[in-house]
N, C-alpha and C positions, 0 to 999 in steps of 0.2 A: 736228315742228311746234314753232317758239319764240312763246309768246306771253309778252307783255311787262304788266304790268300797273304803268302811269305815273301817280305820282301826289307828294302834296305831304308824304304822311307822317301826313296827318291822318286820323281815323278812318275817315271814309268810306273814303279810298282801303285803309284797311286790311282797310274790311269785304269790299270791291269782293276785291282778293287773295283774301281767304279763299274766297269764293264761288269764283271763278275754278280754285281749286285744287279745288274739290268738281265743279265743271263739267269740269275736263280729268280728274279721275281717274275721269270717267264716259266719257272718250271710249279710254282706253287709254296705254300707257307711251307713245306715241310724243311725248305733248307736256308738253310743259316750260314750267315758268311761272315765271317772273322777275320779282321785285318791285322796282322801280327808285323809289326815292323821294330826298326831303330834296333838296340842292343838286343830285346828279345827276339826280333826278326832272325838276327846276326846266329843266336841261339837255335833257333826252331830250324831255321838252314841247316847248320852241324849237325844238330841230332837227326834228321834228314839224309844225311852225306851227301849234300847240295853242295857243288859248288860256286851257282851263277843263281841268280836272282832273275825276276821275281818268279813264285812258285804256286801254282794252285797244287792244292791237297784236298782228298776227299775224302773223311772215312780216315784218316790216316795213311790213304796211298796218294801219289805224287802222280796227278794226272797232267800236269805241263809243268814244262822250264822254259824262262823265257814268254814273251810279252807275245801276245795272239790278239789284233785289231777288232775279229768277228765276236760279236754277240753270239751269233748261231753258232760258231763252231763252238764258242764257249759252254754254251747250252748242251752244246752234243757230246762235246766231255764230259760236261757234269752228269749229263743221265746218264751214257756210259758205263760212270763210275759207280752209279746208284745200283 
């Protein structure tokens, strides 16, 4: 599982990553999480057709927009998407 965690490089987005990695190392080695920010975030957003920050991606689908405080719900997205 590649989840992509898209964002602007500002806090938030950095909180959102952090969480994100506490939510995949609850699901097992199989997923991976990439923290894509600054210009290339900016990037990976538009080829998306995002237009708000920051973004979980899974697989290449766009499972949240906007920042989500829950580990668990995080978690429940990702398997979700898996």
């Amino acid at each position: 599982m590649k989840i992509e965690v898209v964002g602007t490089g500002c806090p938030t987005c950095k909180q959102l990553y952090a969480l994100t990695l506490r939510a995949a190392a609850r699901i097992g080695d199989e997923a991976k999480v990439e923290y894509i920010a600054e210009a290339a975030g900016m990037k990976r957003l538009m080829e998306l057709g995002l237009m708000r920050s920051p973004a979980i991606v899974v697989d290449g689908e766009v499972v949240l927009i906007g920042y989500e405080p829950s580990i668990d719900k995080i978690k429940d997205l990702l398997l979700k998407a898996a």
